[in-house]
N, C-alpha and C positions, 0 to 999 in steps of 0.2 A: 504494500500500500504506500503509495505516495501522497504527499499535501503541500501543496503551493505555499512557497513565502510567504511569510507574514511581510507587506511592505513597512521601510524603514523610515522614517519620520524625523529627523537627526538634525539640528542644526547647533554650527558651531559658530559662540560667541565672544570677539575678542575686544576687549575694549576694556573703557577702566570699572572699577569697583569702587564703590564707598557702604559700609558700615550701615549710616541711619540716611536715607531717601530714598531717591529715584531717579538717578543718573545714571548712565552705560549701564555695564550689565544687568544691573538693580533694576533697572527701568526696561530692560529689554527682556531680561528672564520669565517673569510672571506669566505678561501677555504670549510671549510664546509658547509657554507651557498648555496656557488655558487653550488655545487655538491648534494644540495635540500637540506637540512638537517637543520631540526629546531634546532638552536643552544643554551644552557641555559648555562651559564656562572658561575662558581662559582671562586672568585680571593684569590688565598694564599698567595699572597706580591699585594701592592699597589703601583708601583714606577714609578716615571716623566720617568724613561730610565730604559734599563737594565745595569748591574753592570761594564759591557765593557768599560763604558764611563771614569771609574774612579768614577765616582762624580754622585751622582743621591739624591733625595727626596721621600719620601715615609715610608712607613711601613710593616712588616710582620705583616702577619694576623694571631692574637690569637686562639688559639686551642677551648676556651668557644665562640670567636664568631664565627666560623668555624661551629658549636656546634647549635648555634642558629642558623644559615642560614638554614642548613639542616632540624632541627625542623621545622623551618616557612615554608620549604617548603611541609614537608611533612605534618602539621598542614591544609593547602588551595589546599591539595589534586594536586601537581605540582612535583611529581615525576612518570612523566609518559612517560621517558626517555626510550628508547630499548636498545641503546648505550651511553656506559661510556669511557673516556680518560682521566686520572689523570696523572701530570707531576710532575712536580717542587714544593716541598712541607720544607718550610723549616726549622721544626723542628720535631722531632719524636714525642711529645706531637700534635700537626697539624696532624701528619701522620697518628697516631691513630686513631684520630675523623674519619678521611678519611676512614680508616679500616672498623671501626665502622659501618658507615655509609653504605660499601660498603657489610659489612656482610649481613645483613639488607637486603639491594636493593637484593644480591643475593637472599637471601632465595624466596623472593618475586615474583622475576621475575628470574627462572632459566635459560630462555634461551637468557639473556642478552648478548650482545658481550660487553665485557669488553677487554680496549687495556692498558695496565700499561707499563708505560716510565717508568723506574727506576732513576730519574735523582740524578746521586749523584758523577762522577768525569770522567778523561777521564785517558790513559796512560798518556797524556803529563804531567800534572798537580796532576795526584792522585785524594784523594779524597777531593772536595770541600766542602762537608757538614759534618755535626756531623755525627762521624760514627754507633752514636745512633739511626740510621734510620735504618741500617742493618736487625737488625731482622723484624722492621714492615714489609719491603719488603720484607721477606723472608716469612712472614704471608700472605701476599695480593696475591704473585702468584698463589697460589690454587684458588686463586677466580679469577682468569685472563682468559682471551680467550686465548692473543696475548700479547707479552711481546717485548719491542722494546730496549733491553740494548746494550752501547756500547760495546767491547770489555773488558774493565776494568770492566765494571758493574756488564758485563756476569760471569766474574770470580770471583768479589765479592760475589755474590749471590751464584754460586755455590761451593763456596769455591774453587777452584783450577785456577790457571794457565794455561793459553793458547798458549802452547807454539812449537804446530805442531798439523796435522790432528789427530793425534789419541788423544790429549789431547782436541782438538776441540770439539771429538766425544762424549769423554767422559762429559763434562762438558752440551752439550747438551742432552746427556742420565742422566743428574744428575736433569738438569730442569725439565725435562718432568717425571721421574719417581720416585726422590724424592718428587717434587713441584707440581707433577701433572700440568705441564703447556701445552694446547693443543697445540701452536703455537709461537713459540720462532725466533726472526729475531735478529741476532748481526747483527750490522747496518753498522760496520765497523770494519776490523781484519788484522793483523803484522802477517803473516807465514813466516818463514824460506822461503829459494828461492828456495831448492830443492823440498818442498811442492806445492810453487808458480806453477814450471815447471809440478808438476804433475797432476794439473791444467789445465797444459796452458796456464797460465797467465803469461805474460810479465810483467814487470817494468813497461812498460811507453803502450797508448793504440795507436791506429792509428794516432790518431793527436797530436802524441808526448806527451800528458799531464799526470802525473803521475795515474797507473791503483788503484782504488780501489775495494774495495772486502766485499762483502757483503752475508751472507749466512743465511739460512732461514730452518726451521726444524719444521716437525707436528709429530705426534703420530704415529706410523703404518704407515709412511712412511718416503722414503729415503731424508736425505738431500738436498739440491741445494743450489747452488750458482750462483751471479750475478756479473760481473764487470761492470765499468764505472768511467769516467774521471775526478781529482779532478781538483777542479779550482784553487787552488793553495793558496789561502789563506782562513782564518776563517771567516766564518761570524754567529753574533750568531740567534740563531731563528730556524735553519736548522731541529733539531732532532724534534722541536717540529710542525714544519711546516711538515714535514715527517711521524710522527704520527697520525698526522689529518688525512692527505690523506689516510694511509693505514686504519684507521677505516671507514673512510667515505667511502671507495671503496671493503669494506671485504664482502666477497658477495660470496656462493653457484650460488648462480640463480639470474639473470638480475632482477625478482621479487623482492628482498628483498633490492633493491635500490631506491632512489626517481629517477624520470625520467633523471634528466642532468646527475647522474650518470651512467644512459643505455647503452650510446652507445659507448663508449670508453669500460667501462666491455664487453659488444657483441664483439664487433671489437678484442681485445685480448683473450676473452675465443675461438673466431672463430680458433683460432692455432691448430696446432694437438694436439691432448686432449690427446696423450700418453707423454708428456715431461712436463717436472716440471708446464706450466702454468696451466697444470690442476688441480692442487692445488689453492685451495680459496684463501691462503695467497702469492703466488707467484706474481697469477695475480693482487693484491693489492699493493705487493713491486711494482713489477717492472713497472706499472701507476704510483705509486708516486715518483719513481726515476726520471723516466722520467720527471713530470712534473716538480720535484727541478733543473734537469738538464736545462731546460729552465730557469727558476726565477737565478739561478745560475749565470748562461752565460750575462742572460742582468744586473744584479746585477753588476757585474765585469764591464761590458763596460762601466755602467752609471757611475762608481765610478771615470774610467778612465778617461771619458770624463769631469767628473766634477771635479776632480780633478785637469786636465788641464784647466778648466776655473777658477778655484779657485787660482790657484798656491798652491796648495799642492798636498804632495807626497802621495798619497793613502797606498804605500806598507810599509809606515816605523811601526817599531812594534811598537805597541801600546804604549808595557810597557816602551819604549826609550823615546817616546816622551812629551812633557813638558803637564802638563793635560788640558791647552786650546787645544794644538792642536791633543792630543789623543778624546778628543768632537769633534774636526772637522772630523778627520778621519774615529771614528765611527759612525756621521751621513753619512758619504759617504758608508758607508759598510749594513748601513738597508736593508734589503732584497725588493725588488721590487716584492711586492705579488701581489697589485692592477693592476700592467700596466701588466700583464701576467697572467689574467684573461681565456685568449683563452688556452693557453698551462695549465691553471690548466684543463679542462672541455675538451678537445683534445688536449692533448700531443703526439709528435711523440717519438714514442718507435726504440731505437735504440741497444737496449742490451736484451736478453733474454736469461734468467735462464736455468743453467745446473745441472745434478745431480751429484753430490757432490762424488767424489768416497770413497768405504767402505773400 
């Protein structure tokens, strides 16, 4: 008697750790968990919080033990991962190992989906890491499926400016056919207003709160874009709670999903299959949008509410206030992953993706 494979479900997650919130791993494990997905962990900083706080304990993790982790696993025969998501890495000697490692994993397993955050600064702040990371990421995209950079990132990597739709264009014909990248999503983007209007996008979205703008781009086909409404302040954890989701849900066919991920993918691919959702990666944005949209909203109200029981002011900037009460604050702003457990596994979709005009 013979019995079919049980299929494997397996994704492996490289990026940092922190102790108490919801950044990198922290913030990527759960929801993948919950959406079936055996989750293997690898941590490139060790720290009590993330750096928002001010004040935190902990360590970056050395590039030789980095080096060793991946050895022991591949030594006990435990690289038996389909899907990779590498974040926050914070040194170019770190980044390499990663490289390395991930050169390797590809040759091995070709049709791995591989999702690379590029995490290295935003417009408000520039770049936050050594810009000695540059070219590793400029190395790793070719080995990528799906590449989640912000606006700043996207320009980094491609060398250029983004500074209207045609420069938009360009810089994502630069991904995909210099870098060979199959699937490119800026995650967030500043156009000029007369761009905005050509769009159709407004300023602000129906329920007044400022519109963002999200655009998403594959090989041999046309662009698309998504809006949907900022909550108005930062909270950190987002890009990388937002990269989970979109690997955990990237998906041809309901098959290549573990079961909790089934039926929100059905229920979305069920659209009419001529508009951007018939794109593997669209209908992966735009479920993970949605579900941040949720963790977002109750995020905000908790903060509100408890910062009204607390007597403190939730909204004062961080960098103002005195650094006991910049810790209070930003424990009031941790993302609310666990109590919005429902909306990660059925989220209501209230925005869907258009194509992007040429």
């Amino acid at each position: 008697m013979t019995s079919e494979a049980v299929p494997s479900y397996r994704l492996l997650t490289i990026q940092s750790h922190v102790v108490c919130g919801y950044v990198g791993n922290r913030s990527a494990t759960f929801p993948s968990q919950l959406l079936g997905w055996d989750v293997d962990a690898v941590n490139t900083v060790q720290f009590s919080n993330h750096t928002g706080y001010g004040r935190w304990g902990g360590q970056r993790i050395e590039a030789a033990v980095l080096a060793d982790v991946f050895e022991g696993m591949e030594r006990n025969g435990l690289l038996r991962q389909n899907r990779v998501l590498t974040g926050y890495t914070p040194s170019s000697e770190a980044l390499s190992v990663v490289e390395a490692f991930l050169q390797k994993l590809r040759e091995e397993k070709p049709d791995m989906i591989y999702l690379l955050d590029p995490v290295m600064g935003d417009m408000d702040r520039g770049m936050y890491v050594n810009p000695d990371v540059v070219p590793v990421y400029r190395r790793l995209l070719p080995l990528s499926t799906i590449i989640c950079p912000n606006q700043f990132e996207a320009q980094v990597l491609a060398g250029q400016d983004i500074t209207s739709l045609a420069s938009l264009h360009q810089v994502l014909d630069t991904l995909h056919t210099t870098y060979r990248v199959p699937h490119v999503v800026i995650t967030s983007l500043d156009l000029p207003a007369d761009d905005m209007q050509k769009l159709g996008i407004a300023s602000t979205m129906p329920d007044g709160k400022p519109a963002m703008l999200l655009v998403g781009s594959s090989l041999r086909q046309r662009p698309w874009f998504l809006t949907f409404p900022s909550q108005g302040e930062y909270f950190s954890g987002v890009g990388d709670l937002f990269a989970a989701l979109v690997v955990a849900r990237f998906a041809e066919h309901a098959s290549e999903l573990p079961e909790p991920a089934r039926a929100s993918f059905e229920a979305c691919a069920s659209h009419d299959a001529s508009d951007a959702l018939a794109s593997p990666v669209a209908r992966a944005v735009t479920l993970a949008v949605a579900s941040l949209q949720h963790v977002l909203v109750s995020t905000r109200a908790t903060m509100v509410a408890e910062g009204q029981r607390l007597g403190i002011d939730p909204f004062v900037p961080a960098h103002l206030a005195s650094v006991d009460d910049r810790v209070h604050i930003m424990r009031l702003r941790e993302l609310r992953v666990i109590q919005n457990a429902s909306a990660l596994l059925h989220p209501s979709i209230h925005g869907r993706p258009q194509w992007l005009p040429l």
